[in-house]
C-alpha positions in Angstrom: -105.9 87.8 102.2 -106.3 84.4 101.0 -107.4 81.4 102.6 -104.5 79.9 103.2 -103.1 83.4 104.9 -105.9 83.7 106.8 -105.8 79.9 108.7 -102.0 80.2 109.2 -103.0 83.8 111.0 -105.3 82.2 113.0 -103.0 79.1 114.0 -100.7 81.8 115.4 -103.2 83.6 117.0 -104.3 80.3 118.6 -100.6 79.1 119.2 -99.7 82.7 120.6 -102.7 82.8 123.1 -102.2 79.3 124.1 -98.3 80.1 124.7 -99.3 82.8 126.8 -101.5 80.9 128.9 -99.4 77.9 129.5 -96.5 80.2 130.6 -99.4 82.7 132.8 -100.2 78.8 134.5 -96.4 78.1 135.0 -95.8 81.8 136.8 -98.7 81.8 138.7 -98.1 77.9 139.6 -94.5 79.2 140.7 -95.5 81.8 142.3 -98.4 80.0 144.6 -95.4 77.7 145.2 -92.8 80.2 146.3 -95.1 82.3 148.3 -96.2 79.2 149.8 -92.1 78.1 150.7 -91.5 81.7 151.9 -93.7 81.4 154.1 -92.4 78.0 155.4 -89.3 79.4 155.5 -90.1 82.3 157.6 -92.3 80.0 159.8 -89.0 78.0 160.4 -87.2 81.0 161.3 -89.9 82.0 163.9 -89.6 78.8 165.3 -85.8 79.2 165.6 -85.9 82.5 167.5 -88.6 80.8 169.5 -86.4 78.0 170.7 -83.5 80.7 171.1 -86.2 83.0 173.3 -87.2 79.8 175.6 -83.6 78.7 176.3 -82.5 82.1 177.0 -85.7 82.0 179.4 -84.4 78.7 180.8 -81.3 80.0 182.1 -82.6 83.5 183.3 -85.2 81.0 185.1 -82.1 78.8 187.1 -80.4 81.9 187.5 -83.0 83.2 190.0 -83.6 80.3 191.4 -79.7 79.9 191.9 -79.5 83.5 193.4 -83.0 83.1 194.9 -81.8 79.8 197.0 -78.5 81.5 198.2 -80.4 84.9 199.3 -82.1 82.5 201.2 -79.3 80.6 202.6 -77.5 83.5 203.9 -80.4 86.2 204.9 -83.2 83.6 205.8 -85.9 86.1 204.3 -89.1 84.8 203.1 -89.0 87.0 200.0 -85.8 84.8 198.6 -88.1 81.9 199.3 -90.9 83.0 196.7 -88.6 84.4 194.4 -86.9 80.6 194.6 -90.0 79.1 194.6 -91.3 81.0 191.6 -88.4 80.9 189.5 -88.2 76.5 190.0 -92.2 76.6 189.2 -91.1 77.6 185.9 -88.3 75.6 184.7 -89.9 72.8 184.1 -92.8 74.1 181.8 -89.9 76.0 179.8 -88.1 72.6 179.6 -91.1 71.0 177.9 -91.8 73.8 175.9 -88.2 73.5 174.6 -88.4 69.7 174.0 -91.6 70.2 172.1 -89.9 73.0 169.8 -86.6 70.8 169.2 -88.4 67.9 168.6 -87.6 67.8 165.1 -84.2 68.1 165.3 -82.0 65.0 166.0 -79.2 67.1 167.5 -80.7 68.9 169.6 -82.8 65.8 171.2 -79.9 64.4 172.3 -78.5 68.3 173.8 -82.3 68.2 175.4 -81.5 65.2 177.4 -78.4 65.9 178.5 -80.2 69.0 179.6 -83.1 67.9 181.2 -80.4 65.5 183.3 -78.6 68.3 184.2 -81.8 70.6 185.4 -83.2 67.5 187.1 -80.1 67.0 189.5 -80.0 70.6 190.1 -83.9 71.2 191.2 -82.8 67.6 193.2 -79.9 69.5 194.6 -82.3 73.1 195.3 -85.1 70.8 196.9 -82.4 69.4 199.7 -81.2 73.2 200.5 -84.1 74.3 201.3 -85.3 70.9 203.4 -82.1 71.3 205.4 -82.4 75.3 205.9 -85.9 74.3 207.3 -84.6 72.0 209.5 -82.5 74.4 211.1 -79.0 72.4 209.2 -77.8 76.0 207.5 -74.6 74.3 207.5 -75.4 71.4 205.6 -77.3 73.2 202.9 -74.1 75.6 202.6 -71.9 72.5 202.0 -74.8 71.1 199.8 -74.1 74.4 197.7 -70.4 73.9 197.6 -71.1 70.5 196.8 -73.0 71.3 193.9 -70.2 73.8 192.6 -68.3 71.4 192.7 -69.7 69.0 190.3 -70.5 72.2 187.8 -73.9 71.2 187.2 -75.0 74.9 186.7 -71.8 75.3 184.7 -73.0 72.2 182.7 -76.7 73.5 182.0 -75.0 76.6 180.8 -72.8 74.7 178.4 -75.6 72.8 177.0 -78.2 75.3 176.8 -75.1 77.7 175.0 -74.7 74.8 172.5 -78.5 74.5 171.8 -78.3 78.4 171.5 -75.7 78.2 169.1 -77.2 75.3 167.4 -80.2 77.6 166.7 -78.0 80.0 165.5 -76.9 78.3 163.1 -80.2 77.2 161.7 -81.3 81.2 162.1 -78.7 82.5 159.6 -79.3 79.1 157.6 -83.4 79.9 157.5 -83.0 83.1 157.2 -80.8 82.8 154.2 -83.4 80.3 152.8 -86.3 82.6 153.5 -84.4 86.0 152.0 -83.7 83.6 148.7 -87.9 82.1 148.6 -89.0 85.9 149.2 -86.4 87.0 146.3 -87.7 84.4 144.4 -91.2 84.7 144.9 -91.2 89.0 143.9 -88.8 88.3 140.6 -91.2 85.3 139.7 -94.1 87.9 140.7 -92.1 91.1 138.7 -92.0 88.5 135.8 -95.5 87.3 135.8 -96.9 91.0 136.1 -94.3 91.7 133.2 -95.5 88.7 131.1 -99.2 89.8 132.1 -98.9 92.9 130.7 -96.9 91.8 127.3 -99.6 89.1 126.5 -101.9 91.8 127.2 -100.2 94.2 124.5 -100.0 90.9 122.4 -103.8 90.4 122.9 -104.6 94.2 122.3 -102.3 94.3 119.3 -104.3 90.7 118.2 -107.5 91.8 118.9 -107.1 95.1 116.8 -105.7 93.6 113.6 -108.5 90.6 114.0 -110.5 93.8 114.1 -109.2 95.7 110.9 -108.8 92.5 109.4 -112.6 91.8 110.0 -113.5 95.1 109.0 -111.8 95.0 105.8 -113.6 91.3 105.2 -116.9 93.5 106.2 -116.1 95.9 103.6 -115.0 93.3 100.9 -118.3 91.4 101.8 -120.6 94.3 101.1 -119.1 94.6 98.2 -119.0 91.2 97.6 -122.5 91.0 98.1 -123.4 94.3 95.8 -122.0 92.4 92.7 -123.3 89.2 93.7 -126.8 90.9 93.9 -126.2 92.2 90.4 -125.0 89.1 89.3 -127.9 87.2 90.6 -130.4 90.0 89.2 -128.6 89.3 85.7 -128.6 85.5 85.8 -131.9 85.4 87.2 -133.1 87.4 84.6 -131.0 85.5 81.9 -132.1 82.4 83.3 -135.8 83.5 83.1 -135.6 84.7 79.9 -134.0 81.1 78.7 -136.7 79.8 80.5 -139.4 81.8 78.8 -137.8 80.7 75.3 -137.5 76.9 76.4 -141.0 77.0 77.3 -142.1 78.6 73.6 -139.9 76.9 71.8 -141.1 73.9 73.8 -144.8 74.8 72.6 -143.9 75.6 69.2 -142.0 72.2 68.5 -145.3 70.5 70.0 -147.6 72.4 68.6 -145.8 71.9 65.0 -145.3 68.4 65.6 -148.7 68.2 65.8 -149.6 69.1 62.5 -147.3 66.2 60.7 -148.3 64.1 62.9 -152.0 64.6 61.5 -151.3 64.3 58.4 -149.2 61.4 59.2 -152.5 59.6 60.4 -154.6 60.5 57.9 -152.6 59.3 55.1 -151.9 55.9 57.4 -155.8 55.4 57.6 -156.1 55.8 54.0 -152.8 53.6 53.6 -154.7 51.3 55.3 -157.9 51.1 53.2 -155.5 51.3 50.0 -153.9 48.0 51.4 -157.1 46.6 51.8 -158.0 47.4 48.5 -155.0 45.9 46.7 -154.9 42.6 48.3 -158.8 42.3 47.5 -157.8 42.8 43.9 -154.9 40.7 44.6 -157.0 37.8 45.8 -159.3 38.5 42.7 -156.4 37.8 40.1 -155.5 34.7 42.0 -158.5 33.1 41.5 -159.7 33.8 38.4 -159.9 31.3 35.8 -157.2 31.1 33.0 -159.1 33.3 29.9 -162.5 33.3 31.8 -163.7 36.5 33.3 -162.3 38.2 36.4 -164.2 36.8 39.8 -165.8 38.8 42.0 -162.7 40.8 44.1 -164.6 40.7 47.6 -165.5 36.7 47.2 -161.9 35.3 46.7 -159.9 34.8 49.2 -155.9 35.7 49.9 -154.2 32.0 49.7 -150.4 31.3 51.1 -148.3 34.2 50.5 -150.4 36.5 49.6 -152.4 36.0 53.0 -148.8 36.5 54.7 -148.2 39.3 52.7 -151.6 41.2 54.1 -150.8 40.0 57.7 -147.5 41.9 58.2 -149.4 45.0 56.3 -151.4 44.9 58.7 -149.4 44.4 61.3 -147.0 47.1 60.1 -149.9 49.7 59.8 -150.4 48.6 63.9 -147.4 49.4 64.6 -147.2 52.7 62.9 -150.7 53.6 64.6 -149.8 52.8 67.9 -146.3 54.7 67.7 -148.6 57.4 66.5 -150.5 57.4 69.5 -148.4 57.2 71.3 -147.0 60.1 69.9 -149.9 62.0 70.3 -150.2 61.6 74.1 -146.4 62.8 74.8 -146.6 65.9 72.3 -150.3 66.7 74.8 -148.2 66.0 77.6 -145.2 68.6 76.5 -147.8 71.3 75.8 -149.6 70.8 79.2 -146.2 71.1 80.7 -145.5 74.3 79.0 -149.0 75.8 79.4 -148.5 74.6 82.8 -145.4 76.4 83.7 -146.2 79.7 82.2 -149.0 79.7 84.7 -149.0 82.1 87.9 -149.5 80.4 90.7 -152.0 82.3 93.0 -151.6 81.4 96.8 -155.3 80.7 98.8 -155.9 79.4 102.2 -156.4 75.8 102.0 -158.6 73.2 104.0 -156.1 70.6 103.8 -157.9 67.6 104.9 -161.3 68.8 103.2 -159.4 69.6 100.2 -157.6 66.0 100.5 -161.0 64.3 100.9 -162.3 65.7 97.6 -159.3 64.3 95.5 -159.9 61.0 97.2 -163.9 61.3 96.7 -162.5 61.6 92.9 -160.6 58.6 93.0 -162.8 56.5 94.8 -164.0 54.3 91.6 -160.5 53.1 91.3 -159.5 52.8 94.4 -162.8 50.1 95.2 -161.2 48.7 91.4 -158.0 47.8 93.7 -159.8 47.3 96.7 -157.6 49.8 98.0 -159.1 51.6 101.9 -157.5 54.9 101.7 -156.8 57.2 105.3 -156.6 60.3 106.0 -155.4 61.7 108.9 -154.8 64.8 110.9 -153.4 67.6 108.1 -151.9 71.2 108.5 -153.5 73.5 106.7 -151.3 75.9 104.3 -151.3 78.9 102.2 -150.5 77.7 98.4 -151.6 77.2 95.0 -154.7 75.3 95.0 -154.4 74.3 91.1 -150.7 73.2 91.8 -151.2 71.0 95.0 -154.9 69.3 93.0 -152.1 68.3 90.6 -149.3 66.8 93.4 -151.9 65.0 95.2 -153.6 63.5 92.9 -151.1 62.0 90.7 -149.1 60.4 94.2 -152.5 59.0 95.0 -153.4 57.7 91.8 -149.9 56.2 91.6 -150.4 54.4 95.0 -153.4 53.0 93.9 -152.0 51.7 90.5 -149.3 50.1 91.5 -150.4 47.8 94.4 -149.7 44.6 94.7 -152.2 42.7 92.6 -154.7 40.3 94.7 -153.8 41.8 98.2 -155.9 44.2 99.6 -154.0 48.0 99.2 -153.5 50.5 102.4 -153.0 54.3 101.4 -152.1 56.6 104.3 -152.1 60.1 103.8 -150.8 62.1 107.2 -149.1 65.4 107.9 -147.2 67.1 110.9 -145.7 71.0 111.0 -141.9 71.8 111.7 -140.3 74.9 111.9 -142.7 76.6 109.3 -142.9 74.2 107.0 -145.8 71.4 106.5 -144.5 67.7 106.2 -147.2 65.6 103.8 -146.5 61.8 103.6 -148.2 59.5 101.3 -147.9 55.7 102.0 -148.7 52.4 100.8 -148.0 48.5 101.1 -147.8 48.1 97.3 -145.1 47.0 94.7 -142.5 49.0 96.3 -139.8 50.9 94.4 -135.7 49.6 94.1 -133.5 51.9 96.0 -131.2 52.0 92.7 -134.6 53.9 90.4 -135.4 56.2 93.3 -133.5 59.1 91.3 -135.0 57.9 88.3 -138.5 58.3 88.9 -138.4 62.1 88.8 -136.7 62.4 85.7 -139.0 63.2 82.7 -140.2 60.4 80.6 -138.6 57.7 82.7 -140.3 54.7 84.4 -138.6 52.1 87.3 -139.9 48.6 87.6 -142.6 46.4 85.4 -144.1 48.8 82.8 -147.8 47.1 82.9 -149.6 50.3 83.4 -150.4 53.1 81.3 -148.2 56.1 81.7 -146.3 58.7 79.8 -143.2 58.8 82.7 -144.5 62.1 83.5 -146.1 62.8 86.6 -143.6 62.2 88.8 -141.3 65.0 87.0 -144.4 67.7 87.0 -145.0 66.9 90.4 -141.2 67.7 92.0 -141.3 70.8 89.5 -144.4 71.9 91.1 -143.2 71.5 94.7 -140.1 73.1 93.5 -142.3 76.0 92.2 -143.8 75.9 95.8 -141.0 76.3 97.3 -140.6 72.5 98.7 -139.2 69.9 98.4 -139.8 65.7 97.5 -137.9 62.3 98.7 -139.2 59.4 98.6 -138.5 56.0 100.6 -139.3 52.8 99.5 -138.0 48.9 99.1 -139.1 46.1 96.3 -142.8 44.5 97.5 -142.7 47.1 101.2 -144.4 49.7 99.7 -143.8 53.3 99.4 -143.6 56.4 101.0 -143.7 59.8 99.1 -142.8 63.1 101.6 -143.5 66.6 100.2 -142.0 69.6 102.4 -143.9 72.5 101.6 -144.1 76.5 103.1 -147.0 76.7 105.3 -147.2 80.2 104.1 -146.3 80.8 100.3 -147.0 84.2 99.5 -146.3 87.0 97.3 -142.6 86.9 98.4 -141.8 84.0 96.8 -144.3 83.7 93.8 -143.0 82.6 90.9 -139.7 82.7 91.8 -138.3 79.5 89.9 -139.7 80.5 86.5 
C-alpha cells in the first residue's frame, strides 16, 4: 500500500469514528432529552388525574355535608351532626388543595373562584341551619334549606366543579397523547441508538481488524524490509570499508612517493643555489676585469646594476621555491600521520578525566605563560575511550585556545564537563579572537583556515579532531562570535567499548 493509500485510509478511519461519535452524542443527547419530556409529560398527566381526584372529592365532601345537615334537620340525631361536621371540616382543605393544583391554569382560576364563591355561601348557608336547629327554630332552618334550593347554589358548585372536571379531561387525553408520543419517541430514538451502537461497533470491529492485517502485513514487509536492509548495510559497510582501506593506502602511497621528488627536488635547489652563486661570482669577475689585462680575482669584484638585480630575484626565486618546498614537506607528513592515524585501532581504557586533562595542560604550560594565558579546570566525568585519540582532541583545542588570543589581553581557558543521558559533554572556552559565524563550517574541513592567518598551521587539526570524535562515537559544534571568544563542545560515549570499536573505518 502506498503512502498516499495509507493516509487517505486513515482520514476515513478518523472521519468514520468521528461520524459515529458525533451521531452516538446526538442519540444519546436526544434521548436524555426525550426521557427527560416523558417524564414531564407523565408528571402533567398525574397532576391532571390529581386535580380530577380532589374535585371529585370536593363534591362527594358537600354531598355529605348536604345529606348530613338534612339528616339532622329532620331526625335531630347527633350522629348527622358529626357526619355534617366532618364532611364541612374538609371542604375547605380540598378547596385549597384544588387552587394550588390549578394554579397554573388561567381557565380554571377563574372556574376556582367562581367556585370558592359558590362553596363559601353554601357553608354560610349550612352554618345558619344548624344555629337555628339549636335554637329550637326547625322551621326556619327548613325554609333556610328551601331557600337555598332555590337559589341552586349546590346545583351551581356542581356545574362548576363538572366544568373544571371536564376541563381536566381535556388536558388528560391532551397529556396523555403528548406523553404516549415522548415515550414513543424516546424507545425509537433508544431502538435507534442501540441499533447505531451496535453498527459502529461492527464498523469498529471490521476497522480494527483490517488496521490489524494491514499492520501485520506492514510487520511482515518490515522484517523483510529490515533482512535486506541488514544485508545491504553488511555489503555497503563492507564496500565502504574496503574503499576506505584503499583511500587510506593510496593516500600513503601518493605521500610517501611524493616524498621522494620532493627530495630530490631540494637537493638539486640547494645545489641550484650554490651554482647561482657561483655564476654571478664569475659574472662579477668578467665585469670588472680590465680590457686585455688578466681576469680579477672572482670573489673580490662585486655584482654592479643589473647584474646585482639579476642575483637578487635568483635569490629571491630560489626562497620561494624553498619555502613552497617546505611547506610541502609539512602537508605530505601531515597526510601520512593522518593515514597512519586512521588505520589505528583504537583500544578503549578507563580514563581519569581531570588528572588526564591536567597532564596535557602541564604540557602546555610554557606557552600558555608565553600568552599569559590562566587555564581552568573544573569538575570532569570520567569515561571509557581511547586514550591516544582523546591526548590528540584535547590538546590541539587547547593549543588552539591558547594561540589565538587576543594579543596584549590577558587569555582565560575554561575546560568543564557535565554527564547526560550517557553521554559526557566536554566544553572548552576562551575570551580570545573569536571565530565568524559564516567560517564555523569551515574550520573542520581539511586544509582550511577562518580569520587572520598569522600563526603557523597546516588547517589540519581541526579536521583530525571531528574525525576522531566521530571515530569515538561523538560528536563536535562549536559557538563563537568575532573578538567573544570561543567555545568548542565535544559529546562523547561515557562508555565506548568493544561494541562500537572501530566502527567508522
Amino acid at each position: 500500500m502506498t503512502a498516499d493509500a495509507q493516509r487517505r485510509r486513515t482520514v476515513v478511519q478518523i472521519l468514520l469514528l468521528s461520524a459515529g461519535l458525533l451521531v452516538l452524542t446526538v442519540i444519546s443527547a436526544g434521548s436524555v432529552y426525550l426521557v427527560n419530556k416523558a417524564r414531564d409529560d407523565a408528571k402533567w398527566v398525574v397532576h391532571t388525574l390529581e386535580v380530577e381526584n380532589q374535585l371529585n372529592t370536593l363534591l362527594l365532601e358537600i354531598r355529605r355535608a348536604e345529606s348530613g345537615a338534612r339528616g339532622y334537620l329532620l331526625t335531630g340525631e347527633d350522629n348527622f351532626k358529626a357526619d355534617h361536621e366532618k364532611a364541612v371540616a374538609a371542604i375547605v382543605p380540598a378547596l385549597d388543595r384544588i387552587t394550588r393544583l390549578t394554579g397554573d391554569n388561567p381557565a380554571q382560576r377563574d372556574s376556582i373562584e367562581k367556585l370558592s364563591a359558590a362553596i363559601e355561601t353554601r357553608l354560610g348557608q349550612f352554618g345558619q341551619e344548624l344555629e337555628f336547629v339549636r335554637q329550637g327554630q326547625p322551621d326556619k332552618a327548613i325554609a333556610l334549606v328551601r331557600e337555598a334550593a332555590a337559589a341552586n347554589t349546590t346545583a351551581t358548585i356542581g356545574t362548576v366543579a363538572g366544568s373544571m372536571i371536564q376541563e381536566e379531561e381535556r388536558l388528560f387525553r391532551l397529556r396523555t397523547v403528548n406523553a404516549d408520543r415522548s415515550q414513543t419517541f424516546a424507545a425509537s430514538m433508544t431502538g435507534i441508538g442501540s441499533g447505531l451502537v451496535v453498527l459502529f461497533a461492527l464498523i469498529s470491529i471490521w476497522l480494527v481488524r483490517r488496521s490489524a492485517r494491514a499492520r501485520d502485513n506492514a510487520e511482515v514487509r518490515l522484517r523483510d524490509s529490515n533482512v535486506n536492509l541488514e544485508a545491504i548495510v553488511d555489503r555497503r559497510t563492507a564496500d565502504l570499508r574496503e574503499a576506505n582501506d584503499e583511500i587510506q593506502r593510496f593516500a600513503y602511497i601518493v605521500s610517501h612517493d611524493l616524498r621522494s621528488p620532493l627530495v630530490n627536488i631540494m637537493g638539486f635547489t640547494s645545489e641550484l643555489e650554490e651554482l647561482g652563486k657561483d655564476i654571478f661570482r664569475r659574472i662579477g669577475g668578467l665585469a670588472g676585469a680590465p680590457v686585455g689585462g688578466p681576469p680579477a680575482e672572482i670573489a673580490d669584484m662585486p655584482l654592479d646594476g643589473p647584474d646585482k638585480q639579476l642575483s637578487a630575484d635568483f635569490s629571491e626565486a630560489l626562497g620561494f621555491i624553498k619555502s613552497s618546498i617546505a611547506r610541502m614537506d609539512r602537508l605530505i607528513s601531515a597526510i601520512l600521520n593522518l593515514t597512519r592515524e586512521g588505520r589505528r585501532e583504537f583500544q578503549p581504557e578507563n580514563i581519569e578525566t581531570r588528572e588526564f586533562i591536567e597532564g596535557i595542560v602541564a604540557s602546555l604550560a610554557h606557552q600558555a605563560a608565553e600568552a599569559q594565558a590562566e587555564i581552568h579546570i573544573e569538575p570532569l566525568p570520567n569515561i571509557v575511550s581511547d586514550r591516544l585519540a582523546l591526548e590528540q582532541i584535547f590538546s590541539n583545542l587547547i593549543d588552539n585556545a591558547i594561540k589565538y588570543l587576543k594579543n596584549g589581553v590577558p587569555g582565560t581557558i575554561r575546560i568543564r564537563g557535565r554527564t547526560k543521558l550517557g553521554y559526557a559533554i566536554f566544553e572548552i572556552s576562551d575570551n580570545g579572537r573569536g571565530i565568524d559565524p559564516k567560517d564555523h563550517q569551515r574550520i573542520f574541513d581539511l586544509f582550511r583556515r577562518a580569520g587572520t592567518q598569522d600563526k603557523p598551521g597546516q588547517g589540519i587539526g581541526l579536521a583530525h579532531v571531528r574525525a576522531l570524535v566521530r571515530r569515538l562515537g561523538g560528536t563536535m559544534s562549536v559557538s563563537s562570535e568575532l573578538n567573544a571568544g570561543s567555545t568548542f563542545t565535544i559529546t562523547l560515549p561515557i562508555n565506548w567499548n568493544a561494541s562500537n570499536r572501530n566502527a567508522d573505518k
